[in-house]
Structures are given as structure tokens and as C-alpha cells.
N, C-alpha and C positions, 0 to 999 in steps of 0.2 A: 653826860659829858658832851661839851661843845663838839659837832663836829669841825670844827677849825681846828683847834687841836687841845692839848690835856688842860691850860690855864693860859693864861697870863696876868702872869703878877709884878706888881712892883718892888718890892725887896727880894731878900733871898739869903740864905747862909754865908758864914766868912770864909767857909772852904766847898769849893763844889767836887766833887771825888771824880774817877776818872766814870768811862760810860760807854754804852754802844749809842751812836745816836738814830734813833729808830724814823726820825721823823727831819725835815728840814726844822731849822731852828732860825729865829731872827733874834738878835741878843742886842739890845742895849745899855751900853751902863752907867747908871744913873748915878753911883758914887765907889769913888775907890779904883784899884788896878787888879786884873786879873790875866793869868799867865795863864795860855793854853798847848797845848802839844800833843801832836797826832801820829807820832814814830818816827818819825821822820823831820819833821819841822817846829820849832815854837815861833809865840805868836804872843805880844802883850798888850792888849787893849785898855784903852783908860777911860776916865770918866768923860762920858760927853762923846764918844765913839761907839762905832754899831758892828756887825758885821753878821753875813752868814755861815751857820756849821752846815757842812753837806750830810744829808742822810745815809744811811747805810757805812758811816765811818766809826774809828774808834776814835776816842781824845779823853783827854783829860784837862782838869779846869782846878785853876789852885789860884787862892787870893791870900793874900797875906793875913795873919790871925791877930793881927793888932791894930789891922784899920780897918774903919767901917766899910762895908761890902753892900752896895746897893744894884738890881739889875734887873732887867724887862723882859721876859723872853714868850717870844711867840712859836709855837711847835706846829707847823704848816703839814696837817694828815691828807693821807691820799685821798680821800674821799670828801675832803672840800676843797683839795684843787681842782681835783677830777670836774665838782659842780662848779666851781669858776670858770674853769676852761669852757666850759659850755655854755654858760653864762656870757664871758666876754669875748670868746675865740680869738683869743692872743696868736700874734705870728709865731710860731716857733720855729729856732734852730739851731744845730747841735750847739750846744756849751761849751767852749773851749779850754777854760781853765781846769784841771783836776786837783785844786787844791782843798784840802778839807774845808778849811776858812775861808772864806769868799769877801774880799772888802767890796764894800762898797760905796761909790762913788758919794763923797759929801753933797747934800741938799738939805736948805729950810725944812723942806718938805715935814723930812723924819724928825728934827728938835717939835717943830711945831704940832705932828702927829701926836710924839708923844708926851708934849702939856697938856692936847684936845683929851686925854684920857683923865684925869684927873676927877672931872664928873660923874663919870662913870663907874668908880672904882668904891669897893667897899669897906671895913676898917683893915680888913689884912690884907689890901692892894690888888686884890682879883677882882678884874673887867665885872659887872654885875653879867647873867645868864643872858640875858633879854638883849645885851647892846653888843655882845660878845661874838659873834660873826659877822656882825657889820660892822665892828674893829679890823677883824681879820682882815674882812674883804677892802675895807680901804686901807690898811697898809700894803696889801700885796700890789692895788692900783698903785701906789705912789711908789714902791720898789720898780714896778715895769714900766711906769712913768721913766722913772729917772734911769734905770739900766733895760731895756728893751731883751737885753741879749740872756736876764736870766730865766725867761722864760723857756729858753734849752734846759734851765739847771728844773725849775718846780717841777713842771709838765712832764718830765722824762719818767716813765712809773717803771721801766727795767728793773728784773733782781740782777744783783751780781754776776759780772759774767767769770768765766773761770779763767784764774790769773796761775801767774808764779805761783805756787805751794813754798816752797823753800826761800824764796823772798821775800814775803808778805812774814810767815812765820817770825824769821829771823829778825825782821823790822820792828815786829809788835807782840813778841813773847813776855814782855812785862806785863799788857792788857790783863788784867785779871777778869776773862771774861771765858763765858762754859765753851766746850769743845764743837759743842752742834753751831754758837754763833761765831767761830774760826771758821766748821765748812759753811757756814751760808754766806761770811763774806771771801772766800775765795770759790765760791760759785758752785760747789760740790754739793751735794746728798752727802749726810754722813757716813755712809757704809764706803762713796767713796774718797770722802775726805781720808778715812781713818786707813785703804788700803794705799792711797797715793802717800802718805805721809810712812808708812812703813816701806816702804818702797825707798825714798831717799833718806832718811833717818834712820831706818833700821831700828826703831821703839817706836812705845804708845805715845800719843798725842801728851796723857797726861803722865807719864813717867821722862817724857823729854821738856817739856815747861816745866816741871819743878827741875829738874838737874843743870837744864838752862839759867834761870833763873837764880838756881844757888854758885853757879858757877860766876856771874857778874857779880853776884853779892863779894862771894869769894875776892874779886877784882877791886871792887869798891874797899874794902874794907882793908885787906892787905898793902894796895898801892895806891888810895887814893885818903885813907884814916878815918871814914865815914865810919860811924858807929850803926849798929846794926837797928836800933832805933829812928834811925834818921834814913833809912833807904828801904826799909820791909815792905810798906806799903805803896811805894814806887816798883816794885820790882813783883808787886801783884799779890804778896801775902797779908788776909787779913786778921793775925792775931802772930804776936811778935814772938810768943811763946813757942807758938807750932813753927814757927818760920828760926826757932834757934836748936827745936829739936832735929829737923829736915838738916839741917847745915850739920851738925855735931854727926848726925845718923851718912851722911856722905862723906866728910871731910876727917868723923874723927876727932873731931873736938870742937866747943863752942865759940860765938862771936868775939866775945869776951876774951877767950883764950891766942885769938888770934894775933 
């Protein structure tokens, strides 16, 4: 594997599921709209726009299932910015924005970037091996070309520092993601993610995300007529079955029945 990061490809699926993102991401997209959202905010980018996902976030990424879905995405790992940095010794300073999605600012630069891949690329749209970090490396030049100031956001290698527990939770209980990657993003060891969360909760991590969880459902479905089909896997459950037993097994009766 590159160390630049896992691929970069040129298509991609009609639906991108939600995700932790482990690594900084560059997205562009090459056909179609795709709708993002990170607890807190969405965000819908269209064909012929870019933008940065921050690492260490959670999101989700949903495109419509009837229109073609085309998109670029570069995954920026620590270990070849780390050799960039060294390499070009960019100024760096703090990053101001804390948004998960990061726009950024329109230039030639990135359309014209990415038509120069084209050459490069092989029948299933991944950069060939051999040209594939000196892709990386000139897109990262032309992002700090053009924004100087997000060389605060790449360069910064910090883990998670420890935030709200009860905030953070409450913002992103739908993420359908394991209990160890909740405490690594609210900065904790698991021994003491799982004691600070018993502490204000009074339950387990994973007995208060499901009850959570079925409790919105509950809300959706009674006052908003979602069917239970249309929200399961937004609300983090992945099989629709187990997600009407959980409801019936709390509530006493099925979605259906509702």
C-alpha cells in the first residue's frame, strides 16, 4: 500500500455508508451529489466541487440511488505527511476552523489536477503504484498553494484530547461505530471511557446506545410516520430484523404495530 494513503480512485458506489474517518480525506466529485453529515451539521456537495473530511471524525456520506455517483478521493496517512513535512517544511499554524468538512477555496489548480490524472490511472480508476505518491505529493502542494493555512489542519498529528463525554455521546449515538472508537474519540482509555460514562448515565456504553437509539426510533416513527425500514440504518442498526426485535423486546410491541 501507498504510503500516501489506501487508493485513489476514480468512481466509487451510489451509496457511501456512514464511517470513522481514520485518515484526512481530499474528495472530489466527478458526477452526481452527495449529502454528508457529522452530528451536528450536513453538508451537500455537487459535481465539480471538492472539499476536505477531517480525521479522527465521524460522518456519513449518502448519494442518491438513482443517479450515477462518481468521486476522487485522496486518504492523506500520517506517515506521508509526516515525510512531506520534512521534505518541504511548510509554516505551520494552529487551524482555526473545527469543522469536519473543510471547503476549500476554488482554484484552476484542482479541475486541472485532476484531468493531469487521467494518464495515470488504470481500467478501475486507481492512480497506477509507481505515479501514485507523486500524485499525492502535488495535490497536497497545490492545496497549500492555494490555502497556506491548512497546513495547521495536515501537520497536526495530536490524538484526541478529552472532551465532553455526555455531549459528544448525545450528538453522535446514531454512529454505528465499536465502543473502544467512542473512547478514542472523546480522548479516554477504554477502562476510562466505560467508568466516566457510568458515572453520568448510570449504564453500559452498549446497553444505553441501543435504548437510545430505539428511543428516537420510537420518536420517528410514532410522530414523525417514518417506517421502520426507512430510518434502521440511520439510527445505526445493521439488519432491520434485529433492529424490530430490540424495539418489540423494549417497547412491547413491533414497528409495524406502532
Amino acid at each position: 500500500m501507498s504510503t500516501a494513503g489506501e487508493q485513489a480512485c476514480l468512481s466509487g458506489p451510489a451509496i457511501l455508508l456512514e464511517q470513522f474517518i481514520p485518515d484526512h480525506v481530499f474528495l472530489y466529485i466527478t458526477e452526481g451529489t452527495i449529502n454528508c453529515y457529522d452530528g451536528s451539521n450536513s453538508y451537500t456537495v455537487k459535481s465539480g466541487e471538492y472539499f476536505l473530511a477531517r480525521k479522527n471524525r465521524l460522518a456519513k456520506y449518502h448519494s442518491e440511488k438513482e443517479v450515477k455517483f462518481e468521486r476522487l478521493m485522496f486518504c492523506f496517512e500520517e506517515a506521508f505527511l509526516r515525510s512531506f513535512q520534512e521534505k518541504h517544511k511548510p509554516v505551520v499554524a494552529e487551524f482555526g476552523s473545527t469543522d469536519t468538512f473543510v471547503k476549500i477555496t476554488p482554484t484552476e489548480l484542482i479541475p486541472g489536477f485532476i484531468r493531469s490524472l487521467k494518464p495515470y490511472t488504470d481500467s478501475a480508476g486507481k492512480i497506477e503504484a509507481a505515479f501514485e505518491d507523486l500524485k499525492y505529493e502535488e495535490l497536497l502542494i497545490i492545496l497549500l498553494k492555494n490555502q497556506p493555512e491548512l497546513a495547521g489542519l495536515f501537520f497536526d498529528y495530536a490524538a484526541p484530547q478529552k472532551i465532553n463525554l455526555e455531549e459528544f455521546m448525545s450528538r453522535n449515538f446514531k454512529f454505528n461505530v465499536s465502543v473502544e472508537r467512542f473512547a478514542y474519540l472523546t480522548g479516554r482509555s477504554l477502562s476510562a471511557f466505560k467508568r466516566d460514562f457510568k458515572t453520568i448515565f448510570n449504564q453500559t456504553p452498549s446497553r444505553w446506545l441501543v435504548q437510545k437509539r430505539l428511543q428516537e426510533a420510537y420518536f420517528l416513527i410514532d410522530k414523525k410516520k417514518n417506517k421502520a425500514s426507512e430510518i434502521y440504518l440511520d439510527l445505526g442498526f445493521e439488519d432491520l430484523s434485529h433492529f424490530s426485535f430490540a424495539f418489540k423486546k423494549l417497547f412491547g410491541l413491533r414497528p409495524t404495530e406502532l
